[in-house]
C-alpha positions as CSV (number, residue, x, y, z in Angstrom):
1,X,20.0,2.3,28.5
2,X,19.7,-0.9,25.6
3,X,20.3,-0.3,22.5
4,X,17.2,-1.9,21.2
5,X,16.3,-0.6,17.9
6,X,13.2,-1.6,15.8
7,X,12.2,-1.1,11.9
8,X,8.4,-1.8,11.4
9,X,8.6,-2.2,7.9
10,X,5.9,-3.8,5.3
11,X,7.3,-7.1,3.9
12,X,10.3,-8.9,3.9
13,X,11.1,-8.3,0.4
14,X,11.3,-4.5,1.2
15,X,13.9,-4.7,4.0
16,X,15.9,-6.5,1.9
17,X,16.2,-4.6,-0.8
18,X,15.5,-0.9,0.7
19,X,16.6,-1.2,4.7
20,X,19.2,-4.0,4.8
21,X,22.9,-2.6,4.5
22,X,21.6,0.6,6.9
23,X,20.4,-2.8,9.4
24,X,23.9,-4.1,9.1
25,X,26.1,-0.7,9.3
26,X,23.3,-0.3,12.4
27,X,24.2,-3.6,14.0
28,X,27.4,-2.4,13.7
29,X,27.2,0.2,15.7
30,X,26.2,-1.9,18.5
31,X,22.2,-1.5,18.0
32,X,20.3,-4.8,18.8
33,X,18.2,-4.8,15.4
34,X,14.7,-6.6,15.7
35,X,12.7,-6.5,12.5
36,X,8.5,-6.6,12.6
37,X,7.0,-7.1,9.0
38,X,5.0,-9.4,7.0
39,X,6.8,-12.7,5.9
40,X,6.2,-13.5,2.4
41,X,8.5,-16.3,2.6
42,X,12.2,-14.2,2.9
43,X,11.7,-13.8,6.6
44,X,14.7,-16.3,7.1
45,X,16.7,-14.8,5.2
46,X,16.4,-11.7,7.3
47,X,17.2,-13.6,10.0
48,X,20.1,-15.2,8.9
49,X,21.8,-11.6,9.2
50,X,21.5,-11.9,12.9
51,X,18.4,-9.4,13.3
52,X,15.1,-10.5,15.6
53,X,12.4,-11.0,13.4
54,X,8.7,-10.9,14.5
55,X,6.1,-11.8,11.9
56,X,3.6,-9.5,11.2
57,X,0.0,-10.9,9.8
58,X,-1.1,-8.0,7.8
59,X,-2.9,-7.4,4.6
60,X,-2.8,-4.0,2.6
61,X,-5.9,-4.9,1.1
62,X,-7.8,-5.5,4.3
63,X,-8.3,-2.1,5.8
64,X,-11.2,-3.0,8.0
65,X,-11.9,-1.6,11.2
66,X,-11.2,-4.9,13.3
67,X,-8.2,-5.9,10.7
68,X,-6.2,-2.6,11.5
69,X,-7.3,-2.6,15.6
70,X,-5.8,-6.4,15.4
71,X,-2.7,-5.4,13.7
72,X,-2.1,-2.3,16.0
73,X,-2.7,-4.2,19.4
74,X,-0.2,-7.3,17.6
75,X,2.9,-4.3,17.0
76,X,2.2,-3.1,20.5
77,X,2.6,-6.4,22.1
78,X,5.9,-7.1,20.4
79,X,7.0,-3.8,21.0
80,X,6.3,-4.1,24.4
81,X,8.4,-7.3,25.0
82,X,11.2,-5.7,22.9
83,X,11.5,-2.4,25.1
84,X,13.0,-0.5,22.1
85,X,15.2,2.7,22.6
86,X,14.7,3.9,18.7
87,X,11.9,2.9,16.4
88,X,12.1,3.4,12.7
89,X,8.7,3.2,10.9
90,X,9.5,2.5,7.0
91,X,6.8,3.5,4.8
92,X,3.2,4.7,4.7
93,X,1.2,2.0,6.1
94,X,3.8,1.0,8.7
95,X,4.1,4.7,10.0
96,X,0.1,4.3,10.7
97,X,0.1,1.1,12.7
98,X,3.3,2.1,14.7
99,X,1.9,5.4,15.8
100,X,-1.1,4.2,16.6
101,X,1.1,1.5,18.7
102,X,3.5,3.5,20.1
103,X,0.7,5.8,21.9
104,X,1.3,5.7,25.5
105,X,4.8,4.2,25.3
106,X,7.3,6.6,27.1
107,X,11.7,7.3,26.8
108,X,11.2,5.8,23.0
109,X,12.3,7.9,19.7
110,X,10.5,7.3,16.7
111,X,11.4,8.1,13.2
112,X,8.8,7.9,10.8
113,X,10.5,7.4,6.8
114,X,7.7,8.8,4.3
115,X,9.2,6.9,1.4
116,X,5.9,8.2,-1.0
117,X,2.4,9.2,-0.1
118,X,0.6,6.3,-1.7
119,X,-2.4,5.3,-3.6
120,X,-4.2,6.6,-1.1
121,X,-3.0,10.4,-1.8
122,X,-3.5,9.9,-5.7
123,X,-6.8,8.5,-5.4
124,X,-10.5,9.8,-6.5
125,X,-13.1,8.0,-4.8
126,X,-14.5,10.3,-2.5
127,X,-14.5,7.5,0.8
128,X,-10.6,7.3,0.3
129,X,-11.0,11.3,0.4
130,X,-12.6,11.4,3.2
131,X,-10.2,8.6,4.6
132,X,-7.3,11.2,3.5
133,X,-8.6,13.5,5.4
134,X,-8.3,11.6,9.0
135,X,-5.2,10.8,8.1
136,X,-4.0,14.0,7.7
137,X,-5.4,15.0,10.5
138,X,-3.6,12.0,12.4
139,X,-0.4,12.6,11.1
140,X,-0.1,16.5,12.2
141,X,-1.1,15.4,15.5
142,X,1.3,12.8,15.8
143,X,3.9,14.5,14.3
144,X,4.2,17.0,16.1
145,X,5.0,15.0,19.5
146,X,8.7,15.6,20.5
147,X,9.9,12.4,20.3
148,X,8.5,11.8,16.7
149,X,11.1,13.0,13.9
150,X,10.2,12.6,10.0
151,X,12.4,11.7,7.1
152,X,11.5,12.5,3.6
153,X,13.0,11.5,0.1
154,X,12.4,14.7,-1.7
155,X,11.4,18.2,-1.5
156,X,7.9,17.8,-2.5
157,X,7.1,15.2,0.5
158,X,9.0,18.2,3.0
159,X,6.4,20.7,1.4
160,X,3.8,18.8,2.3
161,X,4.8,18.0,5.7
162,X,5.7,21.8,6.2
163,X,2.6,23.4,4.7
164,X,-0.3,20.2,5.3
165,X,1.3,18.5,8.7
166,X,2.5,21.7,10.2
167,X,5.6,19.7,10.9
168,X,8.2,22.1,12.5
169,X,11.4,22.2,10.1
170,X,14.4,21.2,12.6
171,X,12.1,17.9,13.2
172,X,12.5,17.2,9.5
173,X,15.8,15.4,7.4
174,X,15.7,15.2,3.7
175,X,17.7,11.6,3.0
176,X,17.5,11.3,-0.7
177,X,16.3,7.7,-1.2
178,X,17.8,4.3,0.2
179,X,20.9,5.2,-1.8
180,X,22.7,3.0,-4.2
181,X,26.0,0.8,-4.1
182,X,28.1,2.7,-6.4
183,X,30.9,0.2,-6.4
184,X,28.5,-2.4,-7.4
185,X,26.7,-0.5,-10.2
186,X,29.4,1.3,-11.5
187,X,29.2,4.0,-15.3
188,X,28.8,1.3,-18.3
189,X,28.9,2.5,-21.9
190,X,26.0,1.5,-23.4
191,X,25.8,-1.6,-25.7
192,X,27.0,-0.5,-29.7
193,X,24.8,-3.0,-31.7
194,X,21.3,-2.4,-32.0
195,X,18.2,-2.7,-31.0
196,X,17.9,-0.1,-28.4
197,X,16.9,-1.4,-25.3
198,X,15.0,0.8,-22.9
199,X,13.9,-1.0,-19.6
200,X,11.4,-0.1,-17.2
201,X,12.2,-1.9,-13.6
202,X,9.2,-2.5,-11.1
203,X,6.3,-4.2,-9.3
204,X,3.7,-4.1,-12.3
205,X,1.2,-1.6,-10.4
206,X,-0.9,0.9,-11.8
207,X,0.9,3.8,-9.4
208,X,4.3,3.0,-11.7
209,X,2.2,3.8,-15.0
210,X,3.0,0.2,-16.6
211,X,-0.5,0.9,-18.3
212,X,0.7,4.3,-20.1
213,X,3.7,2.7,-20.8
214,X,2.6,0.0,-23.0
215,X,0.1,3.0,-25.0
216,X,3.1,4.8,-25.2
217,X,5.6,2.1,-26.8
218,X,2.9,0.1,-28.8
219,X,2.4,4.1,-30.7
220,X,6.5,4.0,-31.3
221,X,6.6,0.6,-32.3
222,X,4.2,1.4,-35.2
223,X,7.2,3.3,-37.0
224,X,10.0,2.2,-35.0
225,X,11.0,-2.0,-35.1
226,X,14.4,-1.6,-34.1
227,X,13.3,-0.4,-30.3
228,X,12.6,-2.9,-28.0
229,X,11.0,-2.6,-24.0
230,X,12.1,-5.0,-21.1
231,X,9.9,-5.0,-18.3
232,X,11.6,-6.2,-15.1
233,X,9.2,-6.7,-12.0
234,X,7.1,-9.0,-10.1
235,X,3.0,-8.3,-10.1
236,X,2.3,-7.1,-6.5
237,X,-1.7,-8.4,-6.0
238,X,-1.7,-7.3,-2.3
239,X,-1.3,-3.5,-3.6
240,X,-4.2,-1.4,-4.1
241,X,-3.2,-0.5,-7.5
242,X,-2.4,-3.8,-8.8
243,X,-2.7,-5.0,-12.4
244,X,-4.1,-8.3,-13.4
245,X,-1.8,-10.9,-15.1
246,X,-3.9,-11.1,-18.0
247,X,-4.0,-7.6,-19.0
248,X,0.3,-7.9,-19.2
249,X,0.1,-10.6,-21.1
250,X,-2.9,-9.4,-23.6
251,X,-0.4,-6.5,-23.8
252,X,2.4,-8.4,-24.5
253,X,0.7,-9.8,-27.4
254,X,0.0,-7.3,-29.3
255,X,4.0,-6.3,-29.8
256,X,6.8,-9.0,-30.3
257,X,9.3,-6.3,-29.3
258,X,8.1,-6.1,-25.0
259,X,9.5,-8.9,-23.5
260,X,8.2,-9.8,-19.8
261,X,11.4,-10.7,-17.6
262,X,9.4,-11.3,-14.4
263,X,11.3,-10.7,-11.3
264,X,15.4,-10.4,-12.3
265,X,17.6,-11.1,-9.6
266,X,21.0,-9.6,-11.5
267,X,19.5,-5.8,-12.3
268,X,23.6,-4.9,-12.7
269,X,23.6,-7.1,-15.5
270,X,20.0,-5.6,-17.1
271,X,21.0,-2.3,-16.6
272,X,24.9,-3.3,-18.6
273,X,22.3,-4.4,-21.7
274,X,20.5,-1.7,-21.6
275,X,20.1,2.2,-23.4
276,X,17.5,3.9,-21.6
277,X,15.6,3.6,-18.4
278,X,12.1,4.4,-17.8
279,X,9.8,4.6,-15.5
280,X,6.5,6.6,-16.3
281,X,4.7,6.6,-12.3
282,X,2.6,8.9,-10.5
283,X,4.3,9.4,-7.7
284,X,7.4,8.0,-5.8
285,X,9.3,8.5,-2.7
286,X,12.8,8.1,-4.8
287,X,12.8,5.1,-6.5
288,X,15.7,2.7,-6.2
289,X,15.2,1.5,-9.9
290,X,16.6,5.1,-11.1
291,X,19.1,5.1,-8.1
292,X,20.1,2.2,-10.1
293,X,19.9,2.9,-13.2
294,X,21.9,6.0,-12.6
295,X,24.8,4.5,-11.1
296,X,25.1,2.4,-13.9
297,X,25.6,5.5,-16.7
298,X,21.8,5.4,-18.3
299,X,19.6,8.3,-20.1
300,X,16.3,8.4,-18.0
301,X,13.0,8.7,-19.0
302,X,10.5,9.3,-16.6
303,X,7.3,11.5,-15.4
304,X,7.6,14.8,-13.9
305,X,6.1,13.9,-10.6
306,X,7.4,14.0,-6.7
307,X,10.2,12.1,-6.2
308,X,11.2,10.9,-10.0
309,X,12.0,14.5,-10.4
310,X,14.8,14.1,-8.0
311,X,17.2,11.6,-10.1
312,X,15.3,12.6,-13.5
313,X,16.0,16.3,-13.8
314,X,14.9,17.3,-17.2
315,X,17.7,18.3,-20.2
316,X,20.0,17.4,-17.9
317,X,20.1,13.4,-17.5
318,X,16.4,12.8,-18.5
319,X,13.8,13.6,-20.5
320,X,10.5,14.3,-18.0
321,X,7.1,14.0,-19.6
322,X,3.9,14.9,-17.6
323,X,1.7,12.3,-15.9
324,X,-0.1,9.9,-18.4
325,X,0.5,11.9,-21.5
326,X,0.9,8.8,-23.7
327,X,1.5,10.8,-26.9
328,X,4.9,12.9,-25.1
329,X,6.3,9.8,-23.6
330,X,6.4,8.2,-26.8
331,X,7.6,11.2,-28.5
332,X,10.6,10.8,-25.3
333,X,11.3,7.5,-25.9
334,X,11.7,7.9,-29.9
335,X,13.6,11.2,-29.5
336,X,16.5,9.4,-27.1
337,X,16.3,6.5,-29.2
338,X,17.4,8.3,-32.2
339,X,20.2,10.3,-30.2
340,X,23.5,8.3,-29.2
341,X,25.6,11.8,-28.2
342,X,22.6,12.7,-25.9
343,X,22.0,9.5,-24.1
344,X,26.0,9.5,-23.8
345,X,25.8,12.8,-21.7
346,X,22.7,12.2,-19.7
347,X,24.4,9.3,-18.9
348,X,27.7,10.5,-17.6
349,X,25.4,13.1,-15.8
350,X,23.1,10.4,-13.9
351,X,26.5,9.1,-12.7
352,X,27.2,12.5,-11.5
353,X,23.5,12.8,-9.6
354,X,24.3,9.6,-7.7
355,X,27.5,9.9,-6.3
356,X,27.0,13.4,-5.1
357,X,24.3,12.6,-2.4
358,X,22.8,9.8,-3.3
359,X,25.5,6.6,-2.6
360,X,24.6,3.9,-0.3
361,X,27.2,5.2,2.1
362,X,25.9,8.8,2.3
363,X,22.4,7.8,3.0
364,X,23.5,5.0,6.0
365,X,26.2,7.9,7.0
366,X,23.0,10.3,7.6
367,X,20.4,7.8,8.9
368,X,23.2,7.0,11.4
369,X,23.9,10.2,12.6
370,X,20.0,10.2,13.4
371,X,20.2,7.2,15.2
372,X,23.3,8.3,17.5
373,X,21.6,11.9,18.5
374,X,18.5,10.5,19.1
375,X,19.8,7.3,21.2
376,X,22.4,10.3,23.1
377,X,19.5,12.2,23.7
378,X,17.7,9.4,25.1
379,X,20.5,8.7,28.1
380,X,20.6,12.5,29.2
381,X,17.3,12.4,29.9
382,X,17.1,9.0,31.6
């Protein structure tokens, strides 16, 4: 039986930053890792780590019919010529297109990673609706097939999979996040000279309420000069919820106190500068910006939504504010402003969060432990 196993992942960028050290700790093990995603120009460097990399042609903006069919019939062809033993689907849009690959293929494991629900889940329009509903409808199909097992970040995505997929529990693992180094980002006091620094960190998307964020701050920095926002992340035009250059930088000025970093490569050293973290968004898996953040001793601020409500628990390391209520997140963000001894012990708390279950070795610990039943299970029956 090979040892072939596969992660169908979106972009480059992603495995690299979300799905690289489990890869490694994978390889390891003795798994042959082959990696299928979109190259958006780090493909190489995926490669350089010794994994097979095929590159996937895909566009998350192009959801035609004849698009998706081309994309499905593309993974199948590659997964054919691979022969995997384990596939690991990463994310919403991959766990579509691999399922719909992988129907008909026989003696594989799948694990499907639901690391959010997506635009798609959070939208109005009445077609994407309707386009929820089939996909609902796909998923509990697919789902419940023995040799598909789910992972979820937090116990509002397990809900749903319980009450909406009918997923069986004992086919579901709650794996809190990618995890976080916490030898890299280790506790840092917080800087002792003003301005405060609070700094948000993430693709400027609608879905990560950048928009309610600059409402919010432009309101504090009417009263409040000695507060100043860093915004840290790329603008992501293939997402559905992107945000137009122009609108950042008509935001930007209007208040000499946000300053626009673009996409930082040293986060350790952003999060050493900084007071607070934020992140106002309307819906995550667990995002690795908190993880982060966390590690590295900082007060959060953040919305009380799936999967920020995991690292941000309210009074206790963070203040949560309900989705786009621009008047209480500003009233957040001038309350821990003002508050040294409280950011101090949310702080020390966040630490506490993180290296309970959510370390970079606890999470690649679990997710291994998948693998190896799954792959066991796999030669019994062969």
């Amino acid at each position: 039986m090979n040892k072939n196993l596969v992660y169908l992942v979106s972009e480059d960028w992603y495995f690299l930053s979300h799905r690289l050290s489990l890869a490694k700790e994978a390889q390891n093990k003795g798994y042959n890792v082959h990696v299928i995603c979109k190259d958006t120009g780090m493909l190489n460097k995926v490669k350089d780590f010794g994994f097979k990399c095929y590159e996937l042609n895909s566009s998350r903006n192009n959801t035609s019919l004849l698009n998706l069919v081309k994309e499905i019939l593309n993974i199948r062809i590659i997964l054919k010529k691979i022969n995997p033993a384990i596939v690991h689907l990463v994310a919403f849009r991959p766990i579509l297109l691999g399922l719909s690959s992988l129907i008909f293929f026989k003696n594989i494991k799948i694990i499907t990673s639901i690391t959010g629900l997506g635009s798609i889940f959070l939208s109005k329009n009445i077609k994407v609706k309707f386009f929820k509903i089939i996909i609902i409808l796909f998923l509990s199909i697919n789902f419940k097939k023995k040799n598909v097992n789910i992972i979820v970040q937090n116990i509002d995505d397990y809900k749903f999979c319980i009450k909406s997929l009918h997923c069986s529990k004992d086919k579901i693992f709650i794996i809190r996040g990618s995890g976080v180094d916490t030898e890299y980002f280790k506790y840092e006091n917080e800087p002792l000279s003003p301005p405060i620094i609070i700094t948000f960190v993430g693709r400027l998307i609608k879905d990560k309420g950048i928009e309610v964020l600059f409402d919010a701050f432009h309101l504090v920095s009417l009263t409040h000069k000695n507060i100043n926002l860093l915004i840290a992340g790329r603008i992501d035009l293939s997402n559905p919820s992107a945000i137009d250059e122009s609108y950042i930088k008509g935001e930007l000025s209007k208040n000499k106190n946000i300053t626009w970093l673009g996409e930082v490569s040293d986060i350790k050293k952003l999060w050493k500068k900084s007071h607070i973290a934020i992140l106002p968004s309307r819906r995550e898996g667990l995002p690795k910006s908190l993880l982060e953040a966390a590690a590295s001793g900082k007060a959060i601020i953040a919305t009380d939504v799936p999967g920020c409500r995991e690292i941000a628990i309210n009074n206790v390391n963070a203040i949560t504010v309900p989705l786009d209520n621009v008047i209480k997140l500003a009233k957040a963000i001038e309350y821990l402003s003002k508050n040294h001894k409280v950011r101090k012990k949310y702080g020390l708390k966040s630490r506490e969060l993180v290296e309970k279950d959510m370390s970079e070795e606890f999470i690649i610990n679990k997710t291994i432990f998948i693998y190896e039943n799954l792959y066991k299970s796999l030669i019994i029956t062969s």
